[in-house]
N, CA, C and O atoms as a GROMACS GRO file, in nm:
protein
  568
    1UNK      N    1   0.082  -0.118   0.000
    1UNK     CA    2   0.000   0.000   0.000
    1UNK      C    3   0.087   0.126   0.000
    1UNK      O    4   0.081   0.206  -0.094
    2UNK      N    5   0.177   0.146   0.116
    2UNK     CA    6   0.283   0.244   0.099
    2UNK      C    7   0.370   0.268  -0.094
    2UNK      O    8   0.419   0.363  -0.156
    3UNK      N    9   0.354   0.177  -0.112
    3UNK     CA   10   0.408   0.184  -0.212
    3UNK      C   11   0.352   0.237  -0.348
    3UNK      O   12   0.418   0.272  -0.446
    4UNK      N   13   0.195   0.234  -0.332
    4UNK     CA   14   0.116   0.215  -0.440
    4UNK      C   15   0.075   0.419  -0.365
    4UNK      O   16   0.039   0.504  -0.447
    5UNK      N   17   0.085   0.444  -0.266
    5UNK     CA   18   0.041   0.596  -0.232
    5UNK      C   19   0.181   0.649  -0.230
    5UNK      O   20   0.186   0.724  -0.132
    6UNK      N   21   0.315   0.645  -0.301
    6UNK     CA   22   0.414   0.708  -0.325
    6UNK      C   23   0.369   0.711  -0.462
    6UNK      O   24   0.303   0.809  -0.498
    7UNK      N   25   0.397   0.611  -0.553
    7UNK     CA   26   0.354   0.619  -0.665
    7UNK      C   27   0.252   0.733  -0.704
    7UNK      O   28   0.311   0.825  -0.761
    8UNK      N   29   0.133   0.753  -0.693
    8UNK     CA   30  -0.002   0.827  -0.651
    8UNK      C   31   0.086   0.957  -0.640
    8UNK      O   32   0.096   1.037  -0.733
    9UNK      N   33   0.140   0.970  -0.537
    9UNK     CA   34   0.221   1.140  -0.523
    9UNK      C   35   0.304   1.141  -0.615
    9UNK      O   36   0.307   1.248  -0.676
   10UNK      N   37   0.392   1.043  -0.658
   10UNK     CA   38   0.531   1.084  -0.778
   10UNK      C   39   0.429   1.116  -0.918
   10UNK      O   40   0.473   1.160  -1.024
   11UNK      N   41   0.317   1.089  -0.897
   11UNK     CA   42   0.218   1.086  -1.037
   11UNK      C   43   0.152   1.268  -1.070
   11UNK      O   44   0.116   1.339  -1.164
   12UNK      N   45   0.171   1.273  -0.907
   12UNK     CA   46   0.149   1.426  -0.924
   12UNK      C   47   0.233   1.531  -0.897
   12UNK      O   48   0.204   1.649  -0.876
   13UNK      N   49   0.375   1.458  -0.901
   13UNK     CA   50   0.470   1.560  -0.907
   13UNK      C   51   0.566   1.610  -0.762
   13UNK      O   52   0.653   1.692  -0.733
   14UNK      N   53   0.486   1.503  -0.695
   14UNK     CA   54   0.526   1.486  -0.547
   14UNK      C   55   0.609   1.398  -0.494
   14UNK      O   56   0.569   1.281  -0.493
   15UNK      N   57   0.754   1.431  -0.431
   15UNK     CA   58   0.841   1.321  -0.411
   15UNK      C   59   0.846   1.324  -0.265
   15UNK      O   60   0.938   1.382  -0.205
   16UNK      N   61   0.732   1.253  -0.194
   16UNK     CA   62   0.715   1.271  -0.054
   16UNK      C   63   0.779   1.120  -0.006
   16UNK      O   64   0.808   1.111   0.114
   17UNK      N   65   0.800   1.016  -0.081
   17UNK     CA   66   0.803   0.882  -0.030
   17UNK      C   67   0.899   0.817  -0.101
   17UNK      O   68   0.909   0.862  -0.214
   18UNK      N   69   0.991   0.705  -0.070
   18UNK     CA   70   1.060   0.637  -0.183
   18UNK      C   71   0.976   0.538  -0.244
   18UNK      O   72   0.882   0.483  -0.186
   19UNK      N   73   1.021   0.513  -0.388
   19UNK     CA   74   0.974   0.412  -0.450
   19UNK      C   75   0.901   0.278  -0.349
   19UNK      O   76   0.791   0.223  -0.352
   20UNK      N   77   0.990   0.265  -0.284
   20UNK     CA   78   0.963   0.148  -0.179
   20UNK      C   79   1.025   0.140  -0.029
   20UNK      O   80   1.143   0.104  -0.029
   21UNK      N   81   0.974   0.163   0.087
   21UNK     CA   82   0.949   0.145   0.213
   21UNK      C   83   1.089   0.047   0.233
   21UNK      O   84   1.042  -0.062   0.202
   22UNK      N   85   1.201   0.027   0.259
   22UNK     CA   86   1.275  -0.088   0.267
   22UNK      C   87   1.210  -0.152   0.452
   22UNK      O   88   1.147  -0.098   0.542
   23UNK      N   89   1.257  -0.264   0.435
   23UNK     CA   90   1.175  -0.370   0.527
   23UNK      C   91   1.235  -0.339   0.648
   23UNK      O   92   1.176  -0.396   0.739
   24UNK      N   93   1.321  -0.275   0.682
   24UNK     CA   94   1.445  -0.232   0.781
   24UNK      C   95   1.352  -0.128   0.858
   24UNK      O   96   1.346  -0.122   0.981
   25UNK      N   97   1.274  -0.044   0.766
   25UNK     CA   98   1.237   0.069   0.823
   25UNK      C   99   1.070   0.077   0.858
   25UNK      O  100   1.019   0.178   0.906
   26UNK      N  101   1.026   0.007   0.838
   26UNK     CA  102   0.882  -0.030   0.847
   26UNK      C  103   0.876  -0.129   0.940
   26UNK      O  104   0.788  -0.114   1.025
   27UNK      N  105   0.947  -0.231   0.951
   27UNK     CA  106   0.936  -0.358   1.065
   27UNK      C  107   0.967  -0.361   1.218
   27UNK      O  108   0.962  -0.457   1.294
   28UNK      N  109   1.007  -0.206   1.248
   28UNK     CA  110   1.047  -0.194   1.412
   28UNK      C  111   0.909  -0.126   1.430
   28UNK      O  112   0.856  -0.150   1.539
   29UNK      N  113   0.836  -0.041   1.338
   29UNK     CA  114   0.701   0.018   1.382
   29UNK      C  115   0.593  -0.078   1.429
   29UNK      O  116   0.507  -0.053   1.514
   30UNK      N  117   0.614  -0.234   1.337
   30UNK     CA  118   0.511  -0.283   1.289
   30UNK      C  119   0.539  -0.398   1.421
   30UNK      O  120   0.448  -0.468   1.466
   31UNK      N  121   0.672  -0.402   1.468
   31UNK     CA  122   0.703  -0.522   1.620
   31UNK      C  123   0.685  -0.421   1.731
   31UNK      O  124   0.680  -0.472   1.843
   32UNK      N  125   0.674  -0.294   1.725
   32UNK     CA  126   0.636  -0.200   1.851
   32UNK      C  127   0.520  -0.201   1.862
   32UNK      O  128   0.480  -0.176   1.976
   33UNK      N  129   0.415  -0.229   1.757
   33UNK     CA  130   0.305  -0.216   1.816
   33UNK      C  131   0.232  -0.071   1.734
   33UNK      O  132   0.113  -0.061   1.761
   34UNK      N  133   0.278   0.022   1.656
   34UNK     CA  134   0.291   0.083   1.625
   34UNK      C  135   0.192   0.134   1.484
   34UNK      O  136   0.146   0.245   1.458
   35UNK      N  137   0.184   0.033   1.428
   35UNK     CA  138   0.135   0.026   1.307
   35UNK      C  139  -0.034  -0.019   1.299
   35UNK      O  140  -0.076  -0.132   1.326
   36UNK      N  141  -0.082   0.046   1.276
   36UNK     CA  142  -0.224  -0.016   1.235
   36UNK      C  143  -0.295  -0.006   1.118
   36UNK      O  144  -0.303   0.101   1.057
   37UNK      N  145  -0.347  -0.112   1.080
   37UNK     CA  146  -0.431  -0.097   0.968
   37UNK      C  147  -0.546  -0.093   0.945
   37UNK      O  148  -0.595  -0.175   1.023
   38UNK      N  149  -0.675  -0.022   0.847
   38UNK     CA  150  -0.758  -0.006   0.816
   38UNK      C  151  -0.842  -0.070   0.734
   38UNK      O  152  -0.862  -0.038   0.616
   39UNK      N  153  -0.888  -0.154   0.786
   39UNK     CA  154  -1.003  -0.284   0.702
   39UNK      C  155  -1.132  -0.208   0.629
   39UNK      O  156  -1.169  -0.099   0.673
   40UNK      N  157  -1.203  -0.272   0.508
   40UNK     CA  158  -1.324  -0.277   0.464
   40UNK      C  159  -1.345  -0.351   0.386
   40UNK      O  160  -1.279  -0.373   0.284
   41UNK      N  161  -1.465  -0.414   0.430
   41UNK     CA  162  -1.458  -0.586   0.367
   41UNK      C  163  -1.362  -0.697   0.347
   41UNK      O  164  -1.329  -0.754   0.243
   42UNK      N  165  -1.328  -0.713   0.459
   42UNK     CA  166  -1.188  -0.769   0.449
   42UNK      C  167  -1.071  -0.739   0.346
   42UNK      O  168  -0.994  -0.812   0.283
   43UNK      N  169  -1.084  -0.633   0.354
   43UNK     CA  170  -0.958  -0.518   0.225
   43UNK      C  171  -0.869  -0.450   0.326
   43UNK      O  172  -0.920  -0.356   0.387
   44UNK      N  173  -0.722  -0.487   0.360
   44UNK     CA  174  -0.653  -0.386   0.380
   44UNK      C  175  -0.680  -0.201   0.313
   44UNK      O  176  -0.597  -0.159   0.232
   45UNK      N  177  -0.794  -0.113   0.354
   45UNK     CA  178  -0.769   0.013   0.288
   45UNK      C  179  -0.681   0.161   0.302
   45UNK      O  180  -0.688   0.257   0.225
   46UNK      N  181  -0.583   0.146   0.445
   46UNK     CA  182  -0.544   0.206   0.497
   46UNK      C  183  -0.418   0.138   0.594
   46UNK      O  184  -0.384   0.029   0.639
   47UNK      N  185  -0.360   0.316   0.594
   47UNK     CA  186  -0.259   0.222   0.727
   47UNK      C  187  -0.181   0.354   0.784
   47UNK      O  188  -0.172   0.463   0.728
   48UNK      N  189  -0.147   0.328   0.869
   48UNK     CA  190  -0.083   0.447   0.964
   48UNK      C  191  -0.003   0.457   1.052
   48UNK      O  192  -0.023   0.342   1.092
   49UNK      N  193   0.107   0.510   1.150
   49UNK     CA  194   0.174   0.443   1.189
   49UNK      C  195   0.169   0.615   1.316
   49UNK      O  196   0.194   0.731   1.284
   50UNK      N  197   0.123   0.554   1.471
   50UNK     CA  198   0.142   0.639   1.567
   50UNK      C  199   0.239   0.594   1.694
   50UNK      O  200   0.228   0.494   1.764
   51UNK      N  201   0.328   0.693   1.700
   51UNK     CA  202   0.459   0.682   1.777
   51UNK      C  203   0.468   0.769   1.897
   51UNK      O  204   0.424   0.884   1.888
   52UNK      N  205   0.523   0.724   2.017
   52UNK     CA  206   0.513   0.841   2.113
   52UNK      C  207   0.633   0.900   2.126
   52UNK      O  208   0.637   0.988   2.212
   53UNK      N  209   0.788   0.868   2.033
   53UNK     CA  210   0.898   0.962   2.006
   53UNK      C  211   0.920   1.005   1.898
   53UNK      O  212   0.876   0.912   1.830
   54UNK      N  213   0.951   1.072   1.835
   54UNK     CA  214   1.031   1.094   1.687
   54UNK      C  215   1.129   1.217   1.722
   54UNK      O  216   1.106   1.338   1.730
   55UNK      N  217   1.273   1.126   1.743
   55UNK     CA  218   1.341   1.221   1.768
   55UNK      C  219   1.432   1.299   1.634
   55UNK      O  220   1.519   1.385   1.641
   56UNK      N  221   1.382   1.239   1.530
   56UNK     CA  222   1.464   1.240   1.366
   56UNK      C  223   1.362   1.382   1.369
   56UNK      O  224   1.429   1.482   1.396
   57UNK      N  225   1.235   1.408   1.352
   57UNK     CA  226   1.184   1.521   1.300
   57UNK      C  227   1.107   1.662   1.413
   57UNK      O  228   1.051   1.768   1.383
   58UNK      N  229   1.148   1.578   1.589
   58UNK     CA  230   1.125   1.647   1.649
   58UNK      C  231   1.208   1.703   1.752
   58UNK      O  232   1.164   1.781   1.837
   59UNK      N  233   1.329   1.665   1.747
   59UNK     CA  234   1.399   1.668   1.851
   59UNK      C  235   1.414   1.807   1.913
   59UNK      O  236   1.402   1.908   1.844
   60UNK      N  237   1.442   1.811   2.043
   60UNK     CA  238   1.390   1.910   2.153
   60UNK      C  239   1.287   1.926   2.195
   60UNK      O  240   1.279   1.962   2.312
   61UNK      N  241   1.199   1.912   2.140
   61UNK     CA  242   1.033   1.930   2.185
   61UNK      C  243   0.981   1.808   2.290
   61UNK      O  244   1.006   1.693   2.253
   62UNK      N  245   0.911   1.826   2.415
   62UNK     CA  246   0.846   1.749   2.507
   62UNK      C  247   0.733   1.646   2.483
   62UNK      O  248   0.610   1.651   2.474
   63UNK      N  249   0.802   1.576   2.479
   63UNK     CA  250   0.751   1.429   2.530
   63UNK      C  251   0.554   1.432   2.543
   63UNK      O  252   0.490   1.337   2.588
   64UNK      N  253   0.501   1.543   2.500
   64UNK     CA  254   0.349   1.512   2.544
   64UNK      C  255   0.222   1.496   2.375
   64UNK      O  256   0.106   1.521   2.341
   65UNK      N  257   0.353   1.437   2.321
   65UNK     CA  258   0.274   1.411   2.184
   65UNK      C  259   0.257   1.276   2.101
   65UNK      O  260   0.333   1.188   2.141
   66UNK      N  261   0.202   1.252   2.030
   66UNK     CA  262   0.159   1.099   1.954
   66UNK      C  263   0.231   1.173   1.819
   66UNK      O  264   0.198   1.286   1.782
   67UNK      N  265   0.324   1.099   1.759
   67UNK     CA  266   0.357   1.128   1.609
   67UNK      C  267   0.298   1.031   1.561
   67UNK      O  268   0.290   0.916   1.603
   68UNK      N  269   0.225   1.112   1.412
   68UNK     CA  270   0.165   1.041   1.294
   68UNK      C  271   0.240   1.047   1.182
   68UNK      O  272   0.273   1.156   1.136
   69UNK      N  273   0.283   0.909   1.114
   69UNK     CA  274   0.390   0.882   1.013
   69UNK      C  275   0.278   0.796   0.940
   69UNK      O  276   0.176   0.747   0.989
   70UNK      N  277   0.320   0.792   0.822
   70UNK     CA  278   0.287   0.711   0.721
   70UNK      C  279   0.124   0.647   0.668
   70UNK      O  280   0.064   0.547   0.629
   71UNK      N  281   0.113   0.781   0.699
   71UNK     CA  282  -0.078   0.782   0.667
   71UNK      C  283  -0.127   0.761   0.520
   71UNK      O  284  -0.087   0.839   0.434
   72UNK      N  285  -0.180   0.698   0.498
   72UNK     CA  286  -0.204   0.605   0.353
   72UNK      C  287  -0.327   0.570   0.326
   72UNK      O  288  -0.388   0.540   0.428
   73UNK      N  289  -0.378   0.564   0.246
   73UNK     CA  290  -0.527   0.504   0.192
   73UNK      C  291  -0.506   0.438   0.044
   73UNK      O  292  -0.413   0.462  -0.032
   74UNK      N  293  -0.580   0.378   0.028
   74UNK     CA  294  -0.602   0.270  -0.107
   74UNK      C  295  -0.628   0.341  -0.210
   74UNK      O  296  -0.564   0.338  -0.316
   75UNK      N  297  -0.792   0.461  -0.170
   75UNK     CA  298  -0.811   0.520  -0.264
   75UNK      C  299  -0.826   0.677  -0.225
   75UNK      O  300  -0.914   0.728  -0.157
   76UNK      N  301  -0.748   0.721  -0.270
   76UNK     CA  302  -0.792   0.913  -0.248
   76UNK      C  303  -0.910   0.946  -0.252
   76UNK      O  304  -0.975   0.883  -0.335
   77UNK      N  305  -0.983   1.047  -0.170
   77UNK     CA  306  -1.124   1.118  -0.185
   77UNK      C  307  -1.194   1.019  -0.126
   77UNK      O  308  -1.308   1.044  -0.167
   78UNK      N  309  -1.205   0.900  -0.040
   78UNK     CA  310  -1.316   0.875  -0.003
   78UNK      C  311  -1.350   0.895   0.120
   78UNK      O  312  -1.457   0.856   0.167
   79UNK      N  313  -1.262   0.959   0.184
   79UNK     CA  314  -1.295   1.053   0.338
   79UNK      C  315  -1.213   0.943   0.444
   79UNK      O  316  -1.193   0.956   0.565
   80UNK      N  317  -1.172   0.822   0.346
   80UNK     CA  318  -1.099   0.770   0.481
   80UNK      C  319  -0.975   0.812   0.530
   80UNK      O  320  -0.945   0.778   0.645
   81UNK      N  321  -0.900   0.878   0.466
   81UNK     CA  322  -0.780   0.941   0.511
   81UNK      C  323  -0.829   1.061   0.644
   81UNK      O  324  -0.762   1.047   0.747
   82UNK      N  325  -0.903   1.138   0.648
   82UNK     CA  326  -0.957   1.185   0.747
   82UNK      C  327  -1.025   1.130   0.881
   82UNK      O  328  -1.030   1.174   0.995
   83UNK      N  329  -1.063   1.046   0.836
   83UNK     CA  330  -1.138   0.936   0.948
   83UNK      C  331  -0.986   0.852   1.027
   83UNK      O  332  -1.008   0.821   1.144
   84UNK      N  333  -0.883   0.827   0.990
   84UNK     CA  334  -0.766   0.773   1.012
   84UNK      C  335  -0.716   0.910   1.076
   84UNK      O  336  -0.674   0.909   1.192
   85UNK      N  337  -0.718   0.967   1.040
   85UNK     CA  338  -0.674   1.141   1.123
   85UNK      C  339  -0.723   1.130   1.218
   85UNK      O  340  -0.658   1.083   1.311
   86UNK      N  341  -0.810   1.154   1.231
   86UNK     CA  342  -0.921   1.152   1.379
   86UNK      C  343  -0.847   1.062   1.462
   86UNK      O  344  -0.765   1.092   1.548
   87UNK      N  345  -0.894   0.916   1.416
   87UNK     CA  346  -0.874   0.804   1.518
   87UNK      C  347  -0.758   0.846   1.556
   87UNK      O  348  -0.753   0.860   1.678
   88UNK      N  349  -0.641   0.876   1.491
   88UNK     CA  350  -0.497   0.895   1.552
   88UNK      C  351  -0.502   0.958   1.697
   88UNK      O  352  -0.450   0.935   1.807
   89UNK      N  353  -0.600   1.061   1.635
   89UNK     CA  354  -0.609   1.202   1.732
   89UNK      C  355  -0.635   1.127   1.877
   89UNK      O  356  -0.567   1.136   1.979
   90UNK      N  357  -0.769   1.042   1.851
   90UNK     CA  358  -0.816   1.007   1.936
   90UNK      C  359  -0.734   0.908   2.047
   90UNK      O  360  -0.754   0.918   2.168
   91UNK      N  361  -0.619   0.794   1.978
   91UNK     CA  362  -0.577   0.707   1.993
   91UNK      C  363  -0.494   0.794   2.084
   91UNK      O  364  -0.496   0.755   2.201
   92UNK      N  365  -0.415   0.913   2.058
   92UNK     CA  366  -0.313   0.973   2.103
   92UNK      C  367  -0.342   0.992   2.245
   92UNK      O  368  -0.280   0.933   2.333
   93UNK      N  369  -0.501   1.131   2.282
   93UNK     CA  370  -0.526   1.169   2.391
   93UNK      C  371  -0.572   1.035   2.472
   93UNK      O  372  -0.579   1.031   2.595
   94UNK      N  373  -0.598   0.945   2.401
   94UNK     CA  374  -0.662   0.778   2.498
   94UNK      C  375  -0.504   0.808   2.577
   94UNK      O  376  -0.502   0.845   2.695
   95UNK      N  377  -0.414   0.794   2.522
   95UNK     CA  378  -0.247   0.732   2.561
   95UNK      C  379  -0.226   0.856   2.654
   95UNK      O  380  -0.122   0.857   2.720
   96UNK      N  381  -0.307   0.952   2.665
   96UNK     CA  382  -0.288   1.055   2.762
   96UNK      C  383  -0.165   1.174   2.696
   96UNK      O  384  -0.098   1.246   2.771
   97UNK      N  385  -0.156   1.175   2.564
   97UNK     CA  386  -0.066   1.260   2.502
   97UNK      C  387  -0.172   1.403   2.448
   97UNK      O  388  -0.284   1.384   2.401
   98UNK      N  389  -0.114   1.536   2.466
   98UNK     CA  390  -0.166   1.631   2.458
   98UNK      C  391  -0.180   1.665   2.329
   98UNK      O  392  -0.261   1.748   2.287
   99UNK      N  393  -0.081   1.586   2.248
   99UNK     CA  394  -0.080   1.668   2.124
   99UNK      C  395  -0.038   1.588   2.010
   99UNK      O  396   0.085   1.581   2.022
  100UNK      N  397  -0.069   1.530   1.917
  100UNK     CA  398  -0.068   1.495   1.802
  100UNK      C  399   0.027   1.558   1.707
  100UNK      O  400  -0.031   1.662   1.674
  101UNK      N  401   0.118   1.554   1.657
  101UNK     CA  402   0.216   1.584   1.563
  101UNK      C  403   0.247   1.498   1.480
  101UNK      O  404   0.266   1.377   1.491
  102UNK      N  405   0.254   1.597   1.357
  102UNK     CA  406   0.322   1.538   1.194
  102UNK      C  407   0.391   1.591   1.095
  102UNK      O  408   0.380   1.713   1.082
  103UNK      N  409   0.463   1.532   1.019
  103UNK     CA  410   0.494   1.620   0.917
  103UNK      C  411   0.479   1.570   0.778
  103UNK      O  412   0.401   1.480   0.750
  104UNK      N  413   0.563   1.638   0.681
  104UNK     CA  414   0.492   1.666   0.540
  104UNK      C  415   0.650   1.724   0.482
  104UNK      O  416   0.724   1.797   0.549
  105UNK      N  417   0.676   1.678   0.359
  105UNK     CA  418   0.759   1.751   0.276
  105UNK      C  419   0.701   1.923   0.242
  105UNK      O  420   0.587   1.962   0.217
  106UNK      N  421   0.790   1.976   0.250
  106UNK     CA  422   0.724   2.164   0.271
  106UNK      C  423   0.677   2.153   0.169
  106UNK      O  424   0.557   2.142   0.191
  107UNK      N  425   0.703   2.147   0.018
  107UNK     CA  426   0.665   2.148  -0.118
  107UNK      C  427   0.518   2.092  -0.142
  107UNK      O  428   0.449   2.102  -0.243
  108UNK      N  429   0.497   2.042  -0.045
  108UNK     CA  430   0.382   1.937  -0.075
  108UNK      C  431   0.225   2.051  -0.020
  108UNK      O  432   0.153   2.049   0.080
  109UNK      N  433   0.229   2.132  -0.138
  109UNK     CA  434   0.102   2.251  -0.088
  109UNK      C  435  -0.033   2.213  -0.043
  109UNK      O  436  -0.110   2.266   0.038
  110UNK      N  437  -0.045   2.064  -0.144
  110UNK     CA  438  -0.219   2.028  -0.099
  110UNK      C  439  -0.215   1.940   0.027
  110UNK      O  440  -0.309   1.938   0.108
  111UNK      N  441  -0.108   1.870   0.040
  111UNK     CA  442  -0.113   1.793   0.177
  111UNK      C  443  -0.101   1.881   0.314
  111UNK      O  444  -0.162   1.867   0.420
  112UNK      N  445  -0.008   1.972   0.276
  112UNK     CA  446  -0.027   2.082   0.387
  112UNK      C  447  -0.126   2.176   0.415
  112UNK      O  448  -0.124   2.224   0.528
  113UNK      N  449  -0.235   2.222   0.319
  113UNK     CA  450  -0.383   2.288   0.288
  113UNK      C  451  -0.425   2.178   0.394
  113UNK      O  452  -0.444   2.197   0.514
  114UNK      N  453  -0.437   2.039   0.310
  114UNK     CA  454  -0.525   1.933   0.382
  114UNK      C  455  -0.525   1.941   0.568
  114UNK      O  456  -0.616   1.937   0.650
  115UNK      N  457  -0.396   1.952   0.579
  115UNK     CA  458  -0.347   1.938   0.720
  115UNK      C  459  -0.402   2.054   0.827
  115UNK      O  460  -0.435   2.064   0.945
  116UNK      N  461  -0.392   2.125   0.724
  116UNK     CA  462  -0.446   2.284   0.827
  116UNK      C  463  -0.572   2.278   0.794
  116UNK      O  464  -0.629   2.314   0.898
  117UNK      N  465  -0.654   2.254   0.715
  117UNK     CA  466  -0.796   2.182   0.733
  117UNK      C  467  -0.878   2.127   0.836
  117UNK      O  468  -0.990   2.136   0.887
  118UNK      N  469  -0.756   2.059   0.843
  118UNK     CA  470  -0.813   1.963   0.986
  118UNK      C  471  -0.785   1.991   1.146
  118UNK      O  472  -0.796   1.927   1.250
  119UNK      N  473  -0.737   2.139   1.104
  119UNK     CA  474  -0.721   2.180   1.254
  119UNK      C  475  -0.532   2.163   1.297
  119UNK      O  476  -0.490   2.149   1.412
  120UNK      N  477  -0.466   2.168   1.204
  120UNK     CA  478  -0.305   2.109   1.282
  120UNK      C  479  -0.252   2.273   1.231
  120UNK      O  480  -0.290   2.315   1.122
  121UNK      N  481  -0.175   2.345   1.307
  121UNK     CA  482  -0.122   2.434   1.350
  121UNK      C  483   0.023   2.438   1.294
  121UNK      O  484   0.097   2.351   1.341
  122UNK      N  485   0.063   2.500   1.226
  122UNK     CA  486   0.191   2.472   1.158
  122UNK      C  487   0.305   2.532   1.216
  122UNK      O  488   0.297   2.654   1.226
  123UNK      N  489   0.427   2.470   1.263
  123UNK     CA  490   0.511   2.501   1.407
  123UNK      C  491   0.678   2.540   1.349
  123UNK      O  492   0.769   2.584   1.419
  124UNK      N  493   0.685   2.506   1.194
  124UNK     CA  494   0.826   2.516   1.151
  124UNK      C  495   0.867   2.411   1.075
  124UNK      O  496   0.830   2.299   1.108
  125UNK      N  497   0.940   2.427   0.975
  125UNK     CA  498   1.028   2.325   0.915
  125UNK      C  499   1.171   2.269   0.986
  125UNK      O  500   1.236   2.321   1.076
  126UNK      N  501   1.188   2.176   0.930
  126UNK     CA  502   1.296   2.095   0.954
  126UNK      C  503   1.348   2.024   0.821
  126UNK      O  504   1.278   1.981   0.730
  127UNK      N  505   1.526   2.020   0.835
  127UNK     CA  506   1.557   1.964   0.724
  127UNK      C  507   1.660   1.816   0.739
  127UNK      O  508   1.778   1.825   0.770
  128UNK      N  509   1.601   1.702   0.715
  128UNK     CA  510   1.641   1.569   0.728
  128UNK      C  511   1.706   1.480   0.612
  128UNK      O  512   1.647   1.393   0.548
  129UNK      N  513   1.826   1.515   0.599
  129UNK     CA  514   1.895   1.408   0.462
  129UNK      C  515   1.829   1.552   0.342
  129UNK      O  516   1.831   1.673   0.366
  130UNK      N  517   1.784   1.489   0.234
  130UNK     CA  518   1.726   1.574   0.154
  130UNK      C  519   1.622   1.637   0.136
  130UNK      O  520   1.577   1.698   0.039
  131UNK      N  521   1.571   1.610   0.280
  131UNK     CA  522   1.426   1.629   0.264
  131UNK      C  523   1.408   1.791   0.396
  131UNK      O  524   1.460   1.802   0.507
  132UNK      N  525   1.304   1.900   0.313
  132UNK     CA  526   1.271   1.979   0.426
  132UNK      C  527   1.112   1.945   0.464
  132UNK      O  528   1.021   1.950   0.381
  133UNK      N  529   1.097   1.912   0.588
  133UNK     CA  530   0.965   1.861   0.655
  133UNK      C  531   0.934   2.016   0.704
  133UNK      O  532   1.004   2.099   0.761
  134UNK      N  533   0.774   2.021   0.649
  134UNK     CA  534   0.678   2.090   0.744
  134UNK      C  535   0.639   2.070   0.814
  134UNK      O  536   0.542   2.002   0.782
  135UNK      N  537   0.647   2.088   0.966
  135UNK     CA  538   0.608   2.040   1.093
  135UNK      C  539   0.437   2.071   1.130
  135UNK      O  540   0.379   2.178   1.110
  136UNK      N  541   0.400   1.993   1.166
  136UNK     CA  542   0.271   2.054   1.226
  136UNK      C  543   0.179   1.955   1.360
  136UNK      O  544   0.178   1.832   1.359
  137UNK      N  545   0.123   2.021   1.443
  137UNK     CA  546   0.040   1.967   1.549
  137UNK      C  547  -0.081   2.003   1.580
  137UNK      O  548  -0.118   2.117   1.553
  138UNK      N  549  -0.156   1.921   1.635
  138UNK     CA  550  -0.296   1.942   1.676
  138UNK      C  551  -0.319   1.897   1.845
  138UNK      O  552  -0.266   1.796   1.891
  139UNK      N  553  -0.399   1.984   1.920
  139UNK     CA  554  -0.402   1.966   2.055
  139UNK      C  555  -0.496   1.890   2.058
  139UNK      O  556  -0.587   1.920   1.981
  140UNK      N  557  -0.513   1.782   2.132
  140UNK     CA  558  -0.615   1.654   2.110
  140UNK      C  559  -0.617   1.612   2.275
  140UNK      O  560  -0.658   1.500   2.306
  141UNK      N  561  -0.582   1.683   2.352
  141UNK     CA  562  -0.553   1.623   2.503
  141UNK      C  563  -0.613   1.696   2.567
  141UNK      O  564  -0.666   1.786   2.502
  142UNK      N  565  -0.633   1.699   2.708
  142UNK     CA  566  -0.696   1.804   2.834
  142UNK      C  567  -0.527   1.869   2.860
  142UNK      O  568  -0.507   1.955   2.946
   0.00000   0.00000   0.00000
């Protein structure tokens, strides 16, 4: 799936993802516990991955947040990518975390529109290997 929603962005001009996920980097999310996926009709349609460190795209910042990585859907536009937003949100303040954080390649204008859409607050870039990340968070906690 990761693979088939990079594709999808390189189609529109968007180099947010590599060709392919290597197994190195996906398989410590997926033995932490980390990873969940999104069923319909017995269809893998989604998948997402919520973390309570990311010190690669957040480092210095306090410990009272859920990072959201690798948010994916099967098919664009059918509102489940938003519904997977939420739950994150939700999943996060369950874990007693105040704040939900993510990021986004800066270039990437409609994913970042999308993001501030939904309420996430945009906090600064960061620049990782080749990539500059747009940072952003949403308060989801008491």
């Amino acid at each position: 799936m990761l693979a088939d929603a990079a594709s999808w962005l390189r189609a529109r001009g968007i180099d947010q993802w590599p060709d392919r996920f290597e197994r190195d980097w996906v398989l410590p999310a997926i033995e932490r516990g980390e990873t969940w996926l999104a069923e319909r009709d017995g269809e893998v349609v989604g998948s997402l991955v919520v973390q309570w460190a990311d010190p690669m795209f957040w480092a210095g910042y306090p410990e009272d947040a859920g990072y959201l990585h690798r948010l994916a859907v099967r098919r664009p536009g059918t509102g489940l990518g938003a519904q997977l937003l939420r739950w994150a949100e939700r999943h996060a303040a369950e874990a007693g975390k105040q704040l939900l954080r993510l990021d986004c390649v800066a270039e990437n204008e409609q994913l970042r529109a999308y993001y501030e859409r939904a309420g996430y607050e945009y906090v600064g870039d960061v620049t990782v290997g080749p990539y500059t990340q747009a940072r952003y968070e949403k308060r989801v906690g008491d």
